[in-house]
MIMARKE-282835 format. One line per 8 residues: for each residue x, y, z of N, C-alpha, C. Coordinates in nm, 2 decimals, always signed. Example, Ala and Ser with C-alpha at 12.3 -4.5 7.8 and 13.67 -1.06 7.14 Angstrom:
+1.32,-0.57,+0.78,+1.23,-0.45,+0.78,+1.32,-0.33,+0.78; +1.28,-0.22,+0.71,+1.37,-0.11,+0.71,+1.29,+0.00,+0.79;
# end
This chain:
+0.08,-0.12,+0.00,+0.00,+0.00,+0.00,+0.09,+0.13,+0.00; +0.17,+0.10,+0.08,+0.28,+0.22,+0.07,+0.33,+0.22,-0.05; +0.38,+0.12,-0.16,+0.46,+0.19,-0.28,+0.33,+0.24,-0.34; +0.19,+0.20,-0.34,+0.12,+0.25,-0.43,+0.08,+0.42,-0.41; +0.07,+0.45,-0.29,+0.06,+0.59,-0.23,+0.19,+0.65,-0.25; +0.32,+0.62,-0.24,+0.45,+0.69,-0.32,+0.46,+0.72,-0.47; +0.40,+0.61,-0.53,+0.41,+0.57,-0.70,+0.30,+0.71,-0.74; +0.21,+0.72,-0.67,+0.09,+0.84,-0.69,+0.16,+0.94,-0.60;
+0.23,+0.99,-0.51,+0.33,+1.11,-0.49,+0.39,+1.15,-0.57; +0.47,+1.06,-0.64,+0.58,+1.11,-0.75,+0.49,+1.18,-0.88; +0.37,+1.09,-0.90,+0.31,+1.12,-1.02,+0.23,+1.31,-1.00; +0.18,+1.30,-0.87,+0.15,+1.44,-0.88,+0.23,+1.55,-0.86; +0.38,+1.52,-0.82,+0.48,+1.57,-0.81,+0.54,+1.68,-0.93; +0.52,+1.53,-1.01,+0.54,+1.63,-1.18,+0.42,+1.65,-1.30; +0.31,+1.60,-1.21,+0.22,+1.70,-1.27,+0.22,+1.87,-1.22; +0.24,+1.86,-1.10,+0.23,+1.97,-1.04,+0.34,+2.11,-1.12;
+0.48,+2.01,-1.10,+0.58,+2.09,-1.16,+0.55,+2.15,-1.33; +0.47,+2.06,-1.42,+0.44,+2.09,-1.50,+0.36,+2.16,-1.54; +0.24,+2.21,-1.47,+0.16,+2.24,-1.43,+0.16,+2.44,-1.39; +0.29,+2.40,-1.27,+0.35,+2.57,-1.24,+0.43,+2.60,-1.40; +0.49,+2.52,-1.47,+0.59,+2.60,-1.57,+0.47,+2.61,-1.67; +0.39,+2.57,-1.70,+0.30,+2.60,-1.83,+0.23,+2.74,-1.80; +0.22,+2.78,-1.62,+0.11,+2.90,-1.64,+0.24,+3.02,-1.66; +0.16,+3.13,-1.69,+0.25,+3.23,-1.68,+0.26,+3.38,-1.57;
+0.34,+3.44,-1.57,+0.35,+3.53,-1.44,+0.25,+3.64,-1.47; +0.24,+3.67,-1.65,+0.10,+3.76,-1.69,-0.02,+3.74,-1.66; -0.06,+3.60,-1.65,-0.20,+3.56,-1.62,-0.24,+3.53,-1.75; -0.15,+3.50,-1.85,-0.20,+3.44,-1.99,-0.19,+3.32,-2.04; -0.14,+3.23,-1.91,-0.15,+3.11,-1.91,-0.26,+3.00,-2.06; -0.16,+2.93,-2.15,-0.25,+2.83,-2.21,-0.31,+2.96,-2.33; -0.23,+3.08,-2.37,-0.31,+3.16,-2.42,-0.34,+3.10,-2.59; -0.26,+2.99,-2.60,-0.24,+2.94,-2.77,-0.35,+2.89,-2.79;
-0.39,+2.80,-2.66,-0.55,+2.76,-2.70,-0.70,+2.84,-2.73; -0.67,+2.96,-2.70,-0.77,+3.03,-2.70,-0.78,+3.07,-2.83; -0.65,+3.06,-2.98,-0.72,+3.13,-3.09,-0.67,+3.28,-3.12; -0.72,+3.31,-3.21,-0.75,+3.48,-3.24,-0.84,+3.54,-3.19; -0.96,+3.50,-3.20,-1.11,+3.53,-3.15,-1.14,+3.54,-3.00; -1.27,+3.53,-3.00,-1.28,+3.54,-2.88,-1.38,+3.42,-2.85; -1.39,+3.31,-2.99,-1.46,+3.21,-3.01,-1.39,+3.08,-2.93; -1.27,+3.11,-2.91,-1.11,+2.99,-2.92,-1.17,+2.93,-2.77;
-1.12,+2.83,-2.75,-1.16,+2.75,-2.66,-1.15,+2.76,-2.54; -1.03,+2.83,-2.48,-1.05,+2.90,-2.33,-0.98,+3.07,-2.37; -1.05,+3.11,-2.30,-0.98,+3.29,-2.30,-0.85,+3.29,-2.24; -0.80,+3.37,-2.22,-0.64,+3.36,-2.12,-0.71,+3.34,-1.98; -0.80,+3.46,-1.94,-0.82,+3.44,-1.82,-0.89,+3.32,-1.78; -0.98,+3.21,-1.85,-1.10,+3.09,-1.83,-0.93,+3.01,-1.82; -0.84,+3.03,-1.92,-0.74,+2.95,-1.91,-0.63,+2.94,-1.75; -0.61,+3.08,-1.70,-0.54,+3.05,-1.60,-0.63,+3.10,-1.45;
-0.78,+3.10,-1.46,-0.84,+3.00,-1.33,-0.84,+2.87,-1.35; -0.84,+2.82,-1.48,-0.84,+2.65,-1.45,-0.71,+2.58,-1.43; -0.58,+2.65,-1.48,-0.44,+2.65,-1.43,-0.44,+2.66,-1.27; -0.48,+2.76,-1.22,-0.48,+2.79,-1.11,-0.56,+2.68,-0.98; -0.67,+2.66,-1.04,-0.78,+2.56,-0.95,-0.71,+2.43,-0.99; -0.68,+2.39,-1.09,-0.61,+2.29,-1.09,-0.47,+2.24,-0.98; -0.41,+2.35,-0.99,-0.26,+2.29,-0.97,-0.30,+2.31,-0.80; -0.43,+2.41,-0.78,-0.44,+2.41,-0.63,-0.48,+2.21,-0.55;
-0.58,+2.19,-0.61,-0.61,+2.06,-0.59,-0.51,+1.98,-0.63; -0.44,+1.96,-0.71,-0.31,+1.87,-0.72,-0.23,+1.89,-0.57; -0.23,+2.03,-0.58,-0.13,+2.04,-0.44,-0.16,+1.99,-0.30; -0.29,+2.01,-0.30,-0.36,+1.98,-0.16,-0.34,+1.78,-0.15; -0.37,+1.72,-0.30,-0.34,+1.62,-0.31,-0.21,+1.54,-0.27; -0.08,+1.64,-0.31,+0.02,+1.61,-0.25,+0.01,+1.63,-0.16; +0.01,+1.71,-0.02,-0.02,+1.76,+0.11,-0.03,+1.62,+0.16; -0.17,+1.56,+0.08,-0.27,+1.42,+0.16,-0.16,+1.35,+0.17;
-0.10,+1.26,+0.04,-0.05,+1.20,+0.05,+0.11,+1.20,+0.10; +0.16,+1.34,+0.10,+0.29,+1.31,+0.20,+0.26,+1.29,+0.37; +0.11,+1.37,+0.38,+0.10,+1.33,+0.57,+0.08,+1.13,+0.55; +0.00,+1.12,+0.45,-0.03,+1.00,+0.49,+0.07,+0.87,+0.48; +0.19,+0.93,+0.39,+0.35,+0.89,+0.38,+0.38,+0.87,+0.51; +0.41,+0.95,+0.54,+0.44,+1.00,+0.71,+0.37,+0.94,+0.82; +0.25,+0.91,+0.81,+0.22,+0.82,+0.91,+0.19,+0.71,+0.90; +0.19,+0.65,+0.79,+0.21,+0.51,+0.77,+0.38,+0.48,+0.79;
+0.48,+0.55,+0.79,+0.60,+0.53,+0.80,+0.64,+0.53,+0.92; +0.57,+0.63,+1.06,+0.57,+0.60,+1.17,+0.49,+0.50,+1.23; +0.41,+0.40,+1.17,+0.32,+0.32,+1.24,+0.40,+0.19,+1.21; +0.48,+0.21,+1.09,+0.56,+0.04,+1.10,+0.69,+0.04,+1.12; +0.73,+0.20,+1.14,+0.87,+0.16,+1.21,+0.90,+0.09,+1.34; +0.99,+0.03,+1.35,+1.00,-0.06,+1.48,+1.15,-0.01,+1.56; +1.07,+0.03,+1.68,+1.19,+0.10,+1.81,+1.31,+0.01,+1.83; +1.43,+0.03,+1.73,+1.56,-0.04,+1.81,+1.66,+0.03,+1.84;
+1.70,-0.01,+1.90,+1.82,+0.11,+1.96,+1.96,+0.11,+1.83; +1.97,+0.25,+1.88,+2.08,+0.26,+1.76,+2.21,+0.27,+1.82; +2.27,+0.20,+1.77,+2.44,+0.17,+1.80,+2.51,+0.18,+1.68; +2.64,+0.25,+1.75,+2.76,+0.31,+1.66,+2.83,+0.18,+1.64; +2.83,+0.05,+1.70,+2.90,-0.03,+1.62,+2.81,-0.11,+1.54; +2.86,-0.15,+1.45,+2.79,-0.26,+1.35,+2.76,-0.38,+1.40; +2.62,-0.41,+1.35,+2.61,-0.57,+1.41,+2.69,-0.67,+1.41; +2.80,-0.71,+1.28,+2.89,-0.80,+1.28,+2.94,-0.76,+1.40;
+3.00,-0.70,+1.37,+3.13,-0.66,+1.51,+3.09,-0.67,+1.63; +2.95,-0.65,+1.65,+2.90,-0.66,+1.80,+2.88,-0.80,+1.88; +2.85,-0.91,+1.72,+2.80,-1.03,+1.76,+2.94,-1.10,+1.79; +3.04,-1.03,+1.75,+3.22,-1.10,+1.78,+3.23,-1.10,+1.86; +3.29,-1.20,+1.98,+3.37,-1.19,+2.13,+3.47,-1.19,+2.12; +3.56,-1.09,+2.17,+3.64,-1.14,+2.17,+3.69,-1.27,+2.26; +3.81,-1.30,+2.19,+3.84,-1.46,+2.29,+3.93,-1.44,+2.38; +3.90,-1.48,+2.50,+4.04,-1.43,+2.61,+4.08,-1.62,+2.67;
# end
């Protein structure tokens, strides 16, 4: 369950990244699709609220699933103590 909730992290990861580079700082985001007219399929602005609302909910989506990363990774970790020597070397006796 956990790689399938990482495998869907990564993927909204770079939708997201792709998502911020396609809009633009004008607010003309996606403006090629709109045409010459004013017929064209999204206007600049129909184009960068739905840029906008989009990449919001992707984001919120990453949010979900890094908390939910996070606490599925604290519920199966298991408490052992940490030691500066290596297990081989610890399980050695020496021989006197």
């Amino acid at each position: 369950m956990q790689n399938v909730i990482l495998v869907i992290h990564i993927v909204l990861a770079f939708l997201i990244t792709g998502l911020v580079l396609l809009q633009k700082s004008e607010g003309g985001a996606l403006g090629a699709l709109s045409g010459s007219g004013a017929n064209g399929f999204l206007t600049a602005r129909q184009a960068s609220n739905l840029l906008t609302k989009l990449t919001s909910y992707l984001f919120a989506a990453f949010i979900c699933t890094s908390l939910t990363l996070v606490i599925m990774a604290n519920r199966s970790e298991k408490a052992e103590p940490v030691s500066l020597i290596p297990a081989t070397a610890a399980q050695q006796q020496p021989a006197e």
